[in-house]
C-alpha positions in Angstrom: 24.7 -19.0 87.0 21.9 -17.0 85.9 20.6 -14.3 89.1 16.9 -14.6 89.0 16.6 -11.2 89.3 17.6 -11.0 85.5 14.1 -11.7 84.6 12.4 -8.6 86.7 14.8 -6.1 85.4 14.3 -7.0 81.8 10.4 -6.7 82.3 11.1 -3.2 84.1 13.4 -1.9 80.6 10.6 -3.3 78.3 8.1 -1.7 80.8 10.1 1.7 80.6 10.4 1.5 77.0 6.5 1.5 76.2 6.2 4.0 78.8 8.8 6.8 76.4 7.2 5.3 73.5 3.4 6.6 74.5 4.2 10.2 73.9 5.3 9.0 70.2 2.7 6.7 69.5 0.2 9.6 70.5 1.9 12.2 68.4 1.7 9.3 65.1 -1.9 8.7 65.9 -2.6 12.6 66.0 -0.7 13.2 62.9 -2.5 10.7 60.7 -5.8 12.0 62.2 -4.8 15.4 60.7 -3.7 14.1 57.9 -6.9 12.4 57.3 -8.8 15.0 58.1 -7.4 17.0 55.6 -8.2 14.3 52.7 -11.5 14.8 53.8 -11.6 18.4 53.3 -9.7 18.3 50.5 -12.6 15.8 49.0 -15.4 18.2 49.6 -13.9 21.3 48.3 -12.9 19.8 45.3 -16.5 18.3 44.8 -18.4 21.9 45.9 -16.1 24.4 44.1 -15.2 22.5 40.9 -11.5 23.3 41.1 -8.9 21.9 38.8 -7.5 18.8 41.0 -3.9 20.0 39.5 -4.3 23.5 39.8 -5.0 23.0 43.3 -2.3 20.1 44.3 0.4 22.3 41.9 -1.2 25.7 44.6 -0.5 23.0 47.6 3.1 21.9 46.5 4.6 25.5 45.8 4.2 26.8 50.0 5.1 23.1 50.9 8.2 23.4 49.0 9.1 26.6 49.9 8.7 25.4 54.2 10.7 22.5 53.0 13.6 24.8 51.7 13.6 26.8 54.5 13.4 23.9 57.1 16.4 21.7 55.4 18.5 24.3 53.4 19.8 22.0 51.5 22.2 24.1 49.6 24.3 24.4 53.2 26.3 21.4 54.7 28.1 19.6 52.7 27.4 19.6 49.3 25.2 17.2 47.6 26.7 14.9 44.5 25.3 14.2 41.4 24.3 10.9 42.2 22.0 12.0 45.0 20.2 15.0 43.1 19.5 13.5 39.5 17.5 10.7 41.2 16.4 12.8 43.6 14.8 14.8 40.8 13.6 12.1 38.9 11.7 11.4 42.0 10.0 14.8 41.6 8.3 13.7 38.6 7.8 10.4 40.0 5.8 12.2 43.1 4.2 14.5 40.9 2.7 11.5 38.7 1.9 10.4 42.2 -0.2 13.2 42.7 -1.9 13.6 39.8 -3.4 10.3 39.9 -4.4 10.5 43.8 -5.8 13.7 43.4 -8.0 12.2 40.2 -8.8 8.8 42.3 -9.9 11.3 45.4 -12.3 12.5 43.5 -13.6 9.7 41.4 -13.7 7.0 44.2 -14.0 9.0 47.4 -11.1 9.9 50.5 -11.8 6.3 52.2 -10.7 3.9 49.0 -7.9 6.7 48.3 -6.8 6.5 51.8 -6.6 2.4 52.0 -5.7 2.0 48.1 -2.3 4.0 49.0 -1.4 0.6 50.8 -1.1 -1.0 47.8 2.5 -0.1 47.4 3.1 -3.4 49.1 3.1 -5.2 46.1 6.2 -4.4 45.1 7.5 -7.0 47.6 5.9 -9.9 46.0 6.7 -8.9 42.6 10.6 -7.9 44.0 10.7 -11.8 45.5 8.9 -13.2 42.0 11.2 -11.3 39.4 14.4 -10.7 41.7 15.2 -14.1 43.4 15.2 -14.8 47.2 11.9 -17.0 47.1 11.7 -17.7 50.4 8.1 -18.0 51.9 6.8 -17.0 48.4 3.5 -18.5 48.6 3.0 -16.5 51.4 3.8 -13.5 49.6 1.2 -14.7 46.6 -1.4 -15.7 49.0 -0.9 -11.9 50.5 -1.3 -10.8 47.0 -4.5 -12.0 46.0 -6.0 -11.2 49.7 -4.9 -7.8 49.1 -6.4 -7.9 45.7 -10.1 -9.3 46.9 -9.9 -6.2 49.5 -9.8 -3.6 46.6 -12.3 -5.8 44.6 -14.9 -5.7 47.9 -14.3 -2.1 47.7 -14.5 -1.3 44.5 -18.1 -3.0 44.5 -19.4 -1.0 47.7 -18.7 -3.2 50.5 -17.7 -0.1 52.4 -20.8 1.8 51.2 -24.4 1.6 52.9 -25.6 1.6 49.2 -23.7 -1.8 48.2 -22.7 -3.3 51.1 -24.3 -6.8 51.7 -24.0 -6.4 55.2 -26.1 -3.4 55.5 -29.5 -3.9 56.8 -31.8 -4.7 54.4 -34.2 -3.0 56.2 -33.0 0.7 55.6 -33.2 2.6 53.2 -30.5 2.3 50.8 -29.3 6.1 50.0 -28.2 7.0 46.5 -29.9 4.3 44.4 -29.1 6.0 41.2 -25.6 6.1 41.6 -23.8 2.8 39.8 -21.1 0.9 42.0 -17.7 2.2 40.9 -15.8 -1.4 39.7 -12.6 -2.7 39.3 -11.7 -0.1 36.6 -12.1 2.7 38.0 -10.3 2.2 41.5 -7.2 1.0 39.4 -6.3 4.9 39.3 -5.7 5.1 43.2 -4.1 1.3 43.3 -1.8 3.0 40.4 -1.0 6.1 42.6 -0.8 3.9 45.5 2.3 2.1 43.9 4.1 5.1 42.7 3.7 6.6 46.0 5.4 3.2 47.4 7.9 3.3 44.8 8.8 7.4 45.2 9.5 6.3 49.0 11.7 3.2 48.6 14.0 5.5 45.6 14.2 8.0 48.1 15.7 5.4 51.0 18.2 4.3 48.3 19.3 7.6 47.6 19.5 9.0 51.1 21.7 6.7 54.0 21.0 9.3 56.6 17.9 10.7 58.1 19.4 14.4 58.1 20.2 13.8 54.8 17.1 12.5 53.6 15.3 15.4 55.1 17.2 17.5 52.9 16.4 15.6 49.7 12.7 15.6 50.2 13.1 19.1 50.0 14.5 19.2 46.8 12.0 16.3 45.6 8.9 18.5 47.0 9.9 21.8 44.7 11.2 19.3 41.7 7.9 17.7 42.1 6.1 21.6 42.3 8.4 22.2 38.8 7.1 19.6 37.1 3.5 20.5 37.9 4.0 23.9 36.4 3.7 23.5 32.8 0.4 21.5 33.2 -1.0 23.6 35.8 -0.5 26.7 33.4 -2.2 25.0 30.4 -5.3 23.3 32.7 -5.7 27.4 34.0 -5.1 27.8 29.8 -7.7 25.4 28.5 -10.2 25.3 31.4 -13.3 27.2 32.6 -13.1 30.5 34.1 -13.2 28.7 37.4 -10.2 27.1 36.6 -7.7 30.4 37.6 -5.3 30.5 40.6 -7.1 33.8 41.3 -10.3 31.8 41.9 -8.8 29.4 44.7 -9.6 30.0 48.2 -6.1 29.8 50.0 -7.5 30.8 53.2 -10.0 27.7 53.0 -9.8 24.9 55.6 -9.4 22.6 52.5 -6.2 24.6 50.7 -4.6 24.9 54.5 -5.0 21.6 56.1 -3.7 20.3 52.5 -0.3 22.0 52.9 0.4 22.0 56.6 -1.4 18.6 57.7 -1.2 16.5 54.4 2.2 17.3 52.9 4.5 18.8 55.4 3.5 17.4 58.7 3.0 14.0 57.8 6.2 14.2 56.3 7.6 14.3 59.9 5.6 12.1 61.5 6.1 9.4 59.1 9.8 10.2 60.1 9.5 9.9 63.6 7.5 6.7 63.4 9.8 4.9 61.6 12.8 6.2 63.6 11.1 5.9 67.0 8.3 3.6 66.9 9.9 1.1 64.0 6.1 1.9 62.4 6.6 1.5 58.7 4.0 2.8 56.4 2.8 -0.4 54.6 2.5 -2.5 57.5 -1.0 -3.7 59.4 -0.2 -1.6 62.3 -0.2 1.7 60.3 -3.4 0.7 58.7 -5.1 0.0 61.8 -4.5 3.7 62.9 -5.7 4.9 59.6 -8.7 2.4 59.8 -9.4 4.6 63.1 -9.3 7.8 61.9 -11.3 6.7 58.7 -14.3 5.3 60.5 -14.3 8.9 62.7 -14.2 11.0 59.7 -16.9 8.5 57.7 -19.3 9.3 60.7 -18.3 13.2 61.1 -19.3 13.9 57.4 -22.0 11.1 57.4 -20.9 9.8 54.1 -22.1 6.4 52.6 -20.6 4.3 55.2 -21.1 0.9 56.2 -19.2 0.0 59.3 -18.9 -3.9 59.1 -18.4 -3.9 55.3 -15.4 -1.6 55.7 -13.9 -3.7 58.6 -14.5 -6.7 56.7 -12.0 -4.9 53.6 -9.5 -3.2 56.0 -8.8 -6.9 57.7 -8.8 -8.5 54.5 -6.0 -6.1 53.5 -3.7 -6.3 56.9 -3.9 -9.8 56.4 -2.7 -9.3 52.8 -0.2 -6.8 54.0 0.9 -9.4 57.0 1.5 -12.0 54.7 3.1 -10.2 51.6 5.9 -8.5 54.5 6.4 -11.8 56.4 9.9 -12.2 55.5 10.9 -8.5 56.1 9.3 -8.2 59.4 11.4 -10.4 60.7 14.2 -8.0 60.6 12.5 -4.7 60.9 13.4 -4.3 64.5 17.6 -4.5 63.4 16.8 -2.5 59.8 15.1 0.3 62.0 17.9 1.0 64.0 20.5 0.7 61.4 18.2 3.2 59.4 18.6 5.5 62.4 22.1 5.0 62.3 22.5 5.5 59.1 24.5 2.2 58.6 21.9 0.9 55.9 23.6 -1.8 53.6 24.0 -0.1 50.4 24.0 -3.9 48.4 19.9 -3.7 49.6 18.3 -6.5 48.0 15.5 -5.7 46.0 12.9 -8.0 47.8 13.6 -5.8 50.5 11.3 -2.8 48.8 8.1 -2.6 51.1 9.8 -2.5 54.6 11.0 1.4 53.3 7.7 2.4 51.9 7.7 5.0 55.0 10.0 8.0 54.3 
């Protein structure tokens, strides 16, 4: 026979539990705030100064890597097998792709579709479950699809925009007249990086089994990625203006900072912890929802183009695309979470598995 005082305890552990998991959840929400913050700044020094968007990411990775190295050492423990580095650096190249085209979306399309387009990685679950087998709730995962598609397409026509939005009063003034809706064309960079960046992640869970280890393979992916920037770094300073030099760059800016400490290493951590701690995976409507928050603060602090309902109206379109298109895996991200702390993750991962592990 059951005690009834069963029921009280149980309440009193879940009750404890939120209670450890505040601190956490505060530390995630501060993290992606930085983070955020540091798009921003990274978006209006870019547009002021003129800088070379590679020059500048390739001036970003090499101090990044360089903490990384010294934070992991990687060349101490036990040492690393060839079937852990070569993807590993392949992974480099894949991040450094990943760049390149984020840095070229930032500044084509703005920080607020580059921040929501880098959701888009969650794609690869529906085309996983339409190419891969294990069909189960498929139409759900179609349906998330397209809502996830009609998102980007309301943003690529300036639903988040005061200029564009149809929500936005018709009786103010419309700022920047002149200035043409981007389209579907040119937020495809973004969506692009956005995948690459999802896929970069899920290589790098396949790879690594242990968090400890997987520390000390970003490392290594973060200066493989800095290596393979080199050559085109050299010739953009080689074929570009004047203004184009490393000796031009400000590394003491707020922009160049924030960029290495907030954007690549820190997050880095945090996206760590949340996924360890919290079970917070990056795709998921949860994440977006704190990014959505930090968004709407930083749209107001640099009074950009910014229409508040037309962007709520696109970020709920996309969690619900996001809910739908990870329904089957979030039913087992609870059990996945703690065997990813473990490190007792199933090597024989099935492939429709891919956008639970787009957090690293």
């Amino acid at each position: 026979m059951m005690s009834p005082k069963e029921p009280a305890s149980d309440s009193r552990l879940a009750r404890s539990s939120s209670i450890r998991q505040t601190p956490l959840q505060v530390i995630h929400v501060l993290g992606n705030f930085m983070r955020i913050w540091s798009v921003y700044a990274l978006y209006h020094h870019l547009s002021q100064k003129g800088d070379s968007v590679i020059l500048f990411i390739f001036s970003c990775l090499v101090p990044a890597s360089i903490i990384f190295l010294l934070l992991q050492k990687p060349w101490k423990g036990r040492p690393l097998p060839n079937s852990q580095i070569v993807p590993t650096i392949i992974n480099g190249a894949i991040m450094a792709l990943f760049l390149i085209l984020w840095g070229k979306g930032l500044l084509s399309c703005g920080p607020l579709i580059t921040l929501l387009t880098e959701y888009a990685g969650a794609v690869l679950g529906v085309l996983s479950a339409l190419f891969y087998g294990r069909r189960v709730n498929i139409w759900k995962k179609v349906g998330g699809l397209f809502a996830m598609s009609a998102s980007f397409y309301f943003l690529s026509i300036g639903w988040a925009t005061s200029s564009y939005s149809p929500f936005h009063s018709i009786s103010s003034e419309r700022v920047d007249k002149a200035k043409k809706s981007l389209g579907f064309k040119e937020i495809a960079v973004p969506i692009l990086a956005g995948v690459l960046s999802a896929l970069r992640r899920v290589m790098a869970r396949r790879v690594s089994l242990k968090n400890q280890l997987k520390r000390r393979l970003h490392a290594i992916t973060v200066a493989s990625a800095a290596c393979f920037l080199f050559p085109l770094a050299m010739w953009d300073t080689i074929l570009g203006s004047e203004s184009n030099s490393i000796a031009n760059l400000q590394f003491m800016s707020w922009a160049y900072l924030s960029t290495i400490f907030f954007g690549i290493v820190f997050i880095f951590y945090i996206d760590n912890l949340a996924e360890e701690r919290l079970h917070l995976v990056f795709s998921s409507p949860r994440h977006l929802m704190v990014a959505t928050g930090c968004i709407i603060v930083m749209e107001m602090s640099y009074k950009m183009d910014f229409s508040l309902l037309g962007f709520l109206i696109c970020s709920l379109v996309l969690a619900f695309g996001i809910f739908e298109a990870t329904s089957l895996e979030r039913l087992r991200s609870s059990v996945d979470a703690q065997e990813i702390s473990d490190g007792t993750f199933e090597n024989n991962l099935q492939m429709s598995s891919l956008p639970r592990y787009n957090a690293v």
